[in-house]
C-alpha positions in Angstrom: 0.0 0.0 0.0 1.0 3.4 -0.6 1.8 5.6 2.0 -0.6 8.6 2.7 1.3 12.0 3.1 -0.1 14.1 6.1 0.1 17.3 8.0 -0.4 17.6 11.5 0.1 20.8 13.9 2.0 20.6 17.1 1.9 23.2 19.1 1.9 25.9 16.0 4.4 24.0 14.0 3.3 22.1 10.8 4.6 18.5 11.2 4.7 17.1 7.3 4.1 12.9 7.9 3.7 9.7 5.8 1.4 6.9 7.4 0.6 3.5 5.7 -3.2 3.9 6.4 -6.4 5.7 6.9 -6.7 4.2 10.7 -3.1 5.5 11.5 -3.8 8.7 9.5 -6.3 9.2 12.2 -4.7 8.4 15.0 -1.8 10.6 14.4 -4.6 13.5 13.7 -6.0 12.7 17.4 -2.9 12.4 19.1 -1.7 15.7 17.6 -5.2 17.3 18.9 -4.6 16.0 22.6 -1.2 17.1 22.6 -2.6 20.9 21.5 -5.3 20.7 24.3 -3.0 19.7 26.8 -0.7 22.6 25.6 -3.1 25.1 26.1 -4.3 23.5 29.1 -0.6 23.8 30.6 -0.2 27.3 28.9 -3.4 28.6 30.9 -2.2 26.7 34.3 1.6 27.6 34.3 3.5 30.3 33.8 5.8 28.7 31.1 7.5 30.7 28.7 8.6 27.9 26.3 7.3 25.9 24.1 10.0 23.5 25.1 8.8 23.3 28.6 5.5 22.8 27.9 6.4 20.0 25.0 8.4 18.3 27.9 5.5 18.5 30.2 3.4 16.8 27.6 5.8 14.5 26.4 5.8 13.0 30.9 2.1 13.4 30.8 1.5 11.2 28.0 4.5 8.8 28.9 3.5 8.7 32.3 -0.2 7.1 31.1 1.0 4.5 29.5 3.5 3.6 32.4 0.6 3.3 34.8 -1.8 1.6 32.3 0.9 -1.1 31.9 1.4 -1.5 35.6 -2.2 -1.7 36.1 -2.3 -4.4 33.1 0.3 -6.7 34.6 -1.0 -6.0 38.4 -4.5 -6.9 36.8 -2.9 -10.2 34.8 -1.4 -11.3 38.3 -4.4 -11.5 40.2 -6.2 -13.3 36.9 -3.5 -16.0 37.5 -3.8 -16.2 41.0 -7.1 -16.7 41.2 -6.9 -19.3 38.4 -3.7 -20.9 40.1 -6.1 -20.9 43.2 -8.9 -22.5 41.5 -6.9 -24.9 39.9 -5.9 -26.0 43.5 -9.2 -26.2 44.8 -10.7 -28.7 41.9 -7.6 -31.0 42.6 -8.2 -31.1 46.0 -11.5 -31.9 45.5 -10.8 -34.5 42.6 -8.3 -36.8 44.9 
């Protein structure tokens, strides 16, 4: 497939892309909108006066959702296999 050549805006900067499809095309167009609103958000909160800061800011924020929704995956996964570890016990016991 051909790739589709893109545009997004970050922050007031024009960000020229290639993506291999529609469903990516759109993705990169919703990431690029939460990233703006959380700029402004940060803009109207804190007194930054650089783009970088506020980029940085972002760039934790985001980085920092996906850390905890991978910790709360692989808490959640442990607990699964407990409990099936624990069940698994419990239908031996009652099979001998």
């Amino acid at each position: 497939m051909e790739k589709l050549k893109i545009n997004v805006v970050i922050a007031g900067r024009n960000y020229p892309l290639s993506v291999s499809s529609t469903k990516e095309e759109e993705g990169m167009r919703k990431a690029a909108k939460s990233i703006n609103k959380l700029i402004a958000l940060f803009e109207q909160n804190y007194a930054v006066s650089d783009k970088q800061d506020v980029l940085a800011m972002c760039a934790l924020q985001f980085a920092s959702k996906l850390e905890i929704g991978t910790l709360q995956k692989q808490s959640t996964k442990k607990d699964v296999l407990d409990k099936i570890n624990l069940l698994t016990e419990m239908v031996d016991k009652q099979l001998q």
